[in-house]
Backbone as CSV, one residue per row, in Angstrom:
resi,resn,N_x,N_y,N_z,CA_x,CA_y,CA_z,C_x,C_y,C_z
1,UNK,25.218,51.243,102.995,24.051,52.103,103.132,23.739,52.902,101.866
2,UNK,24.620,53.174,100.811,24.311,54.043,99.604,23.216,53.754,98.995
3,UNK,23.491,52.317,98.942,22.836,51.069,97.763,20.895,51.311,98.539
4,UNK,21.115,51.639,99.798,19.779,51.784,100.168,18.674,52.631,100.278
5,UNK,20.097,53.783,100.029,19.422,54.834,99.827,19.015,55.531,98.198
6,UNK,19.595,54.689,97.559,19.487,54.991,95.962,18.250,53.961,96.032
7,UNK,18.104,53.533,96.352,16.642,52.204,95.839,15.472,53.317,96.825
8,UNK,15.536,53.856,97.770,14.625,54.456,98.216,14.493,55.798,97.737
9,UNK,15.344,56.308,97.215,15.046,57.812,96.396,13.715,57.914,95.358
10,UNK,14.020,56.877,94.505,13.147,56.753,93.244,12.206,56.008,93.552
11,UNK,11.931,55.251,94.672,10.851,54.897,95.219,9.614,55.998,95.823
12,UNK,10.462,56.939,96.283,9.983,58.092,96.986,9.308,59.346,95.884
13,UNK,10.112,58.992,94.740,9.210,59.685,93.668,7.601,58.954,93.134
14,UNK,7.524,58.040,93.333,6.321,57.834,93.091,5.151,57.834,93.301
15,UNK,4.299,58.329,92.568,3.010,59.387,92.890,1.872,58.398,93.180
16,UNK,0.886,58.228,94.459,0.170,57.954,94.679,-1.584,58.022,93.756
17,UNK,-1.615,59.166,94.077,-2.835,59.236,93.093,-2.878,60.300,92.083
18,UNK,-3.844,60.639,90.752,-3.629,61.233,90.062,-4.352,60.972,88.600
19,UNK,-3.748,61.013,87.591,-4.188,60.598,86.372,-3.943,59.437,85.985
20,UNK,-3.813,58.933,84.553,-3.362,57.694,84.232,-2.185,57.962,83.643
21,UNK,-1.455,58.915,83.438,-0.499,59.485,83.092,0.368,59.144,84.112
22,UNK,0.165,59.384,85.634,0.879,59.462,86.994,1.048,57.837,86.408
23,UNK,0.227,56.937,86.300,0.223,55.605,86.766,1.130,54.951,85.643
24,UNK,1.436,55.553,84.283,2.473,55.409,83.390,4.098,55.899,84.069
25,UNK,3.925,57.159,84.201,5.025,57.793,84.811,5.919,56.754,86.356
26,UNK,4.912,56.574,87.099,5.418,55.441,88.034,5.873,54.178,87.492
27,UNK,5.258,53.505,86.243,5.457,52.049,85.689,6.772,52.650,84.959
28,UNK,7.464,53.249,84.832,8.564,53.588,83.856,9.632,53.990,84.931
29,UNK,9.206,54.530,85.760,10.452,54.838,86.738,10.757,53.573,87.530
30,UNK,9.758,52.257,87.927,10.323,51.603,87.878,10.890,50.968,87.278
31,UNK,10.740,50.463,85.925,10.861,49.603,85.090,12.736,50.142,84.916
32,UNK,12.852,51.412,84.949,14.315,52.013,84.315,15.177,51.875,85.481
33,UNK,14.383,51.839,86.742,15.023,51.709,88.267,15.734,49.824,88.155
34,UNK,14.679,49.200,87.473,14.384,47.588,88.334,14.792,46.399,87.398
35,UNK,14.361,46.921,86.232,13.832,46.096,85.264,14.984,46.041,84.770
36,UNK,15.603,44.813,83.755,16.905,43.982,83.180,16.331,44.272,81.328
37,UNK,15.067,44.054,81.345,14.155,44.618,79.595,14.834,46.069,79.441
38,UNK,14.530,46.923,80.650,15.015,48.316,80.360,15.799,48.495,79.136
39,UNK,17.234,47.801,79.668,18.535,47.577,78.760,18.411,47.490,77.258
40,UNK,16.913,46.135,77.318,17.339,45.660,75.589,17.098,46.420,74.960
41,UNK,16.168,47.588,75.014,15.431,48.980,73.602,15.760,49.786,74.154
42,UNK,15.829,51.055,73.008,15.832,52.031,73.517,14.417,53.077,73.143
43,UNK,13.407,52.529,72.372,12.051,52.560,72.522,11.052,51.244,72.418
44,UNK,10.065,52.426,73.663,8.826,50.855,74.142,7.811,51.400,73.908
45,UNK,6.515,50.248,73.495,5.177,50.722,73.386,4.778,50.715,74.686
46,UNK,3.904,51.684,75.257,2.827,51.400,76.480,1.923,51.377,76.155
47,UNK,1.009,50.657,76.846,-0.243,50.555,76.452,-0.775,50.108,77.988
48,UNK,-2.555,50.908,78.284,-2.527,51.073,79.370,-4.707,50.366,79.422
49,UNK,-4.835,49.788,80.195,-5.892,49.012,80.146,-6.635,49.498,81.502
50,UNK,-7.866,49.425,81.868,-8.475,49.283,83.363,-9.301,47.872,82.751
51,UNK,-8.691,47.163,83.830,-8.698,46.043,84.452,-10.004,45.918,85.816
52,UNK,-11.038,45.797,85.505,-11.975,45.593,86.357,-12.171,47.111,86.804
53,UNK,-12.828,47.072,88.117,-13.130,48.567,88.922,-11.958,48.962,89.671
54,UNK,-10.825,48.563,89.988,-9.817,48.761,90.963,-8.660,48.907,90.253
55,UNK,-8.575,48.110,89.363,-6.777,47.540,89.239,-6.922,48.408,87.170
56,UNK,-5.657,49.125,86.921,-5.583,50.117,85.739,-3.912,49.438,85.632
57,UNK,-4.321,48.440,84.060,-2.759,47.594,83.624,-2.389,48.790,82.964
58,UNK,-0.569,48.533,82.957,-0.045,49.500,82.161,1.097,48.448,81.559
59,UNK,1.416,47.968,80.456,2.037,47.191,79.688,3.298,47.993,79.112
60,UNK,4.691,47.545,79.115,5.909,48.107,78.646,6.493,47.239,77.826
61,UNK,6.260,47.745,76.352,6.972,46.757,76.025,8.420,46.846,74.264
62,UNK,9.134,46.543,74.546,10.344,46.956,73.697,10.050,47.033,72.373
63,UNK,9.928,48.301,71.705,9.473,47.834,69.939,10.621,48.628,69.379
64,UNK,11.245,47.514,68.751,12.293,47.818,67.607,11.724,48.137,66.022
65,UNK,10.249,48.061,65.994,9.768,48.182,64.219,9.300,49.606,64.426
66,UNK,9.307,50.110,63.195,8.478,51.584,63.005,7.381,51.238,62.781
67,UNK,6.459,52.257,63.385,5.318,52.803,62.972,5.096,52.791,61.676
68,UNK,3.787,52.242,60.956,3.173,52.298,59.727,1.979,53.516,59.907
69,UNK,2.489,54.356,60.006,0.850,56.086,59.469,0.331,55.497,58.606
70,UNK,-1.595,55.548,58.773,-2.002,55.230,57.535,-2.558,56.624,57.254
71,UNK,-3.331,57.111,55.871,-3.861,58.398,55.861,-4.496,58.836,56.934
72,UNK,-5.302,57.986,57.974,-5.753,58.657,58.990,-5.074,59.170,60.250
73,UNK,-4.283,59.026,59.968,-3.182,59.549,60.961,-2.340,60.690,60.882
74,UNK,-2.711,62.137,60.784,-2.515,62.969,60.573,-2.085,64.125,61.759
75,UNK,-0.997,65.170,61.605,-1.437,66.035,62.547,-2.654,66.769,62.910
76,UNK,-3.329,67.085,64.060,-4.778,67.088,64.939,-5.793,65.736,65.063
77,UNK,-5.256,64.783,64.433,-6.183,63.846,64.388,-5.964,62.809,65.643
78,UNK,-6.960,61.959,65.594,-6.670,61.332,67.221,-7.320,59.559,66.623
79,UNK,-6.677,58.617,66.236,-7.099,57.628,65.643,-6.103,56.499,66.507
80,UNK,-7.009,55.271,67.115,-6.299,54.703,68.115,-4.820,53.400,67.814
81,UNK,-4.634,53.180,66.595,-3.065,52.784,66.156,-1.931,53.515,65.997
82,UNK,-2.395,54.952,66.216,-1.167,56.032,66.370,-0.833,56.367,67.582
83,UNK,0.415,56.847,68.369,0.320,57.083,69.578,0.627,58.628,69.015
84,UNK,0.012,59.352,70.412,-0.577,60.043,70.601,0.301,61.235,72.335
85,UNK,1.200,60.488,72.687,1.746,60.572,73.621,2.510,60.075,74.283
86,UNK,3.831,61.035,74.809,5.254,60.246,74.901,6.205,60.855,76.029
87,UNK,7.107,59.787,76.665,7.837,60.441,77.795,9.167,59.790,77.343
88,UNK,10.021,61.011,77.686,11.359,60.755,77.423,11.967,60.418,78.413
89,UNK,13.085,59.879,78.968,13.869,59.521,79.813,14.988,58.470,79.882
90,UNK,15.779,58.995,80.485,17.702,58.469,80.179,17.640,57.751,78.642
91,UNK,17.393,58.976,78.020,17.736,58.337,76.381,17.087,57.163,75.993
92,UNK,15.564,57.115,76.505,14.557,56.030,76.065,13.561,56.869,75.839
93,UNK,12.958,56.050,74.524,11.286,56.700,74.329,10.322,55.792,74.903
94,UNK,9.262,56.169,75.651,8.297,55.637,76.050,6.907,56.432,74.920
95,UNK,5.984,55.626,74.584,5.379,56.369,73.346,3.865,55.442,73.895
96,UNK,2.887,55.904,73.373,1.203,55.188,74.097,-0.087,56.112,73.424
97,UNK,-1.019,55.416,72.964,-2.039,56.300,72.428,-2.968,57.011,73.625
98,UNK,-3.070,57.846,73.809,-4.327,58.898,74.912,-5.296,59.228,73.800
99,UNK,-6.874,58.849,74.472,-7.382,58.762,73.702,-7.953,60.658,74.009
100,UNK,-7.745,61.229,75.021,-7.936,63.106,74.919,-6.671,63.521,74.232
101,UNK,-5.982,62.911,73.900,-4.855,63.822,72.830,-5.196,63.459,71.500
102,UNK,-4.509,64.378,70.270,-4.465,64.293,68.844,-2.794,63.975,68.812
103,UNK,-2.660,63.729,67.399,-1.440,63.684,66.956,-0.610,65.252,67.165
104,UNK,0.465,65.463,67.037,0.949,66.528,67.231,2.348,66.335,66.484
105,UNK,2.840,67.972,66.191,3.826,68.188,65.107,5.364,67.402,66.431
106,UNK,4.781,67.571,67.537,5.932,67.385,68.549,6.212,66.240,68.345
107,UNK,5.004,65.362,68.719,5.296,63.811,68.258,5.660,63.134,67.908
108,UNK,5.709,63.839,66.430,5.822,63.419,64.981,7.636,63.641,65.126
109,UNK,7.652,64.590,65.742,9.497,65.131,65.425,10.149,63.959,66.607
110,UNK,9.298,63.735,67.468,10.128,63.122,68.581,10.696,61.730,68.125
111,UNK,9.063,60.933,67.253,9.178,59.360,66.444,10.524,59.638,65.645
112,UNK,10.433,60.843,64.760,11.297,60.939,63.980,12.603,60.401,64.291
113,UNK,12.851,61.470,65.444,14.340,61.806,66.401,14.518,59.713,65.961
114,UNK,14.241,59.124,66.868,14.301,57.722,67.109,13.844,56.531,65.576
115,UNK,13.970,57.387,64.756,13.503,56.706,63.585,12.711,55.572,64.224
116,UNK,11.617,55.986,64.358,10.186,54.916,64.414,8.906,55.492,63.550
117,UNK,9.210,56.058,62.438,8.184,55.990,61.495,8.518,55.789,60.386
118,UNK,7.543,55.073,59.915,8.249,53.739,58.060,7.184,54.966,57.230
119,UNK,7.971,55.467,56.238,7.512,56.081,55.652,6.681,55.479,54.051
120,UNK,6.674,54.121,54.355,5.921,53.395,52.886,4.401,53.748,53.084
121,UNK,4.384,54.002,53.910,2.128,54.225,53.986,2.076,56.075,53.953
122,UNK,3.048,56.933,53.466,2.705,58.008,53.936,2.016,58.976,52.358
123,UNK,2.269,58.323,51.470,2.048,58.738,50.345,1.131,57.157,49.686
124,UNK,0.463,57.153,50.340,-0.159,55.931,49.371,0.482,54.555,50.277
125,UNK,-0.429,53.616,49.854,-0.052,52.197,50.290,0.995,51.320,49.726
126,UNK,2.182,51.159,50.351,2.986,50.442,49.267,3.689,48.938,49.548
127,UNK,3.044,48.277,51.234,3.005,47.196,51.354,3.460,47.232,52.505
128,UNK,3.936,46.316,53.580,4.151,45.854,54.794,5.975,45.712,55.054
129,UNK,6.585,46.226,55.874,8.220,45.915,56.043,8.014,45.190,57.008
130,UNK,8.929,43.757,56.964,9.321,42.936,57.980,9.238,43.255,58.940
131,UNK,8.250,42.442,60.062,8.374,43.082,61.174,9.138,42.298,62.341
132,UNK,9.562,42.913,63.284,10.749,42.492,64.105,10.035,42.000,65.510
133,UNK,8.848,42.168,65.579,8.324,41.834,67.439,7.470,40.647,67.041
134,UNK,7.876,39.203,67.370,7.069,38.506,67.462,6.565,38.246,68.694
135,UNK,5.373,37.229,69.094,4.917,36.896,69.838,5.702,36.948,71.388
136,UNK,6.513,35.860,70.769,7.296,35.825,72.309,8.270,36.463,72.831
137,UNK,8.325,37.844,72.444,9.052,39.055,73.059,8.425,39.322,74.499
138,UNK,8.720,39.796,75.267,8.021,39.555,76.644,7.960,40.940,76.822
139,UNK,6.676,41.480,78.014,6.608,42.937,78.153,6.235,42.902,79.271
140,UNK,6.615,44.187,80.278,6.473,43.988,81.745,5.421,44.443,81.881
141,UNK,4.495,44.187,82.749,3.168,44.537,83.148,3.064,44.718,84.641
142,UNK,2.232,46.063,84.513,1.942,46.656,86.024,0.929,46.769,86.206
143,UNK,0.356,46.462,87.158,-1.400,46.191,87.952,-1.151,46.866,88.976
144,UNK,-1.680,48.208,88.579,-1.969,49.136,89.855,-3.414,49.511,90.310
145,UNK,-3.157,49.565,91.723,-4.332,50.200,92.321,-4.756,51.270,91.761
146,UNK,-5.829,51.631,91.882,-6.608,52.749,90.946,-6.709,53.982,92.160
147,UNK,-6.813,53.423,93.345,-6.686,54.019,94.586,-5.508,54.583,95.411
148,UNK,-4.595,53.863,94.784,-3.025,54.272,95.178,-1.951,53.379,94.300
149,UNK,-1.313,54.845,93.204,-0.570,54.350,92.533,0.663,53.539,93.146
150,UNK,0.802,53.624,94.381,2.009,53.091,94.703,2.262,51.738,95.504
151,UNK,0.533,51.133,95.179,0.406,50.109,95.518,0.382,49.274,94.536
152,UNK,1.312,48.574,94.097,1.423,47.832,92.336,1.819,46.579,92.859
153,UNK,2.018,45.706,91.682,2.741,44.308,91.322,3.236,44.290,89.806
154,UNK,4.085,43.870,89.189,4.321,43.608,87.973,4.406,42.019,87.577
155,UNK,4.619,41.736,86.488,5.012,40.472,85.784,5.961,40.421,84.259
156,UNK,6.521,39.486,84.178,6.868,39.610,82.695,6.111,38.489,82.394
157,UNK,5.660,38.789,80.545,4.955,37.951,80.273,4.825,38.033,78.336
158,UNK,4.417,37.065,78.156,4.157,37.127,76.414,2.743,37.343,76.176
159,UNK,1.903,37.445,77.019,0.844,37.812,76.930,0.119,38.606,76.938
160,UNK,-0.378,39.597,76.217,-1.384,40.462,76.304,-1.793,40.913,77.369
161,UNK,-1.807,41.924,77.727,-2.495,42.894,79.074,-3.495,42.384,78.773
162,UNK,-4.584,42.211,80.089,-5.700,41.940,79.865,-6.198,40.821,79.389
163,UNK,-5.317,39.614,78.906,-5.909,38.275,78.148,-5.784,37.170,78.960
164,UNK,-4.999,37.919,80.439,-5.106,36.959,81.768,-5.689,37.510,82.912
165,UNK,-5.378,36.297,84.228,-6.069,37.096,85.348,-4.976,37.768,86.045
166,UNK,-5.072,39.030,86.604,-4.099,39.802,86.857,-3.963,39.227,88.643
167,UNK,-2.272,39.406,88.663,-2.014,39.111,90.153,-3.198,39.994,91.215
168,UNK,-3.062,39.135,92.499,-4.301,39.558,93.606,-3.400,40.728,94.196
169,UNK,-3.986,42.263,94.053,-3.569,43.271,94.787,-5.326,43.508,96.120
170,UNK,-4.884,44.099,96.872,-5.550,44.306,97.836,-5.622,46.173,97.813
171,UNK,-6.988,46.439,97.048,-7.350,48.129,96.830,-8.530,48.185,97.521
172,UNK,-8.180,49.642,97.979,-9.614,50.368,98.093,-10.359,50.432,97.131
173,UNK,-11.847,50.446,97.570,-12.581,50.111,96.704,-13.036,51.837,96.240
């Protein structure tokens, strides 16, 4: 009975309706609850899509390369290749651009903490470092109801949020 009641605890945290923030916050508590990817990083990009009128993708996916800042990426500034917003948890960064937030000094210290910013673009352009995520790294994807976060499906996949047809959920309209 433990085993059943630990799978229903953190189930029970998850927030029905709310922001798109809630609908990140739920895709991560499962993913750290469920998910076997969890394990391989210890920071992931999110990235979060609406998918038709109903269904709002939220994509997790493991990035081992730093961040390249270009000059436009500054503290107060809000430019959409920088993220912009980040959740910590059991010693993982979860990191995602919001397009109502700016950059922030917090941010900046948090990337730091996790060395995920390449400091060759910060003074001038000085070329590209090897990058480590190719194509077929796989990232979990969540298709939630827009109507109730706690009505989801996920997938793993090499594909792009959004560059397929997302599993059939059944939402209020």
């Amino acid at each position: 009975m433990p085993f059943l009641e630990k799978c229903s605890n953190w189930k029970t945290s998850l927030v029905a309706k709310g922001s798109q923030k809630d609908a990140i916050q739920n895709a991560i508590t499962d993913f750290l609850k469920t998910d076997p990817l969890s394990k391989r990083d210890t920071v992931f990009s999110v990235r979060l899509e609406n998918i038709g009128d109903t269904i709002l993708g939220v994509s997790i996916l493991g990035y081992p390369d730093k961040l390249l800042p270009s000059s436009r990426n500054k503290i107060g500034t809000n430019y959409p290749n920088f993220p912009t917003n980040y959740v910590e948890r059991n010693g993982k960064l979860f990191y995602w651009y919001d397009s109502d937030k700016s950059i922030t000094e917090e941010i900046i210290t948090v990337l730091n903490k996790y060395h995920k910013i390449d400091s060759l673009n910060i003074n001038g352009f000085k070329g590209f470092p090897a990058r480590q995520t190719g194509d077929s790294k796989k990232s979990v994807q969540y298709f939630f109801c827009q109507s109730n976060f706690t009505n989801y499906k996920k997938e793993h996949t090499t594909l792009s949020l959004g560059s397929y047809k997302p599993p059939h959920l059944e939402c209020d309209k």
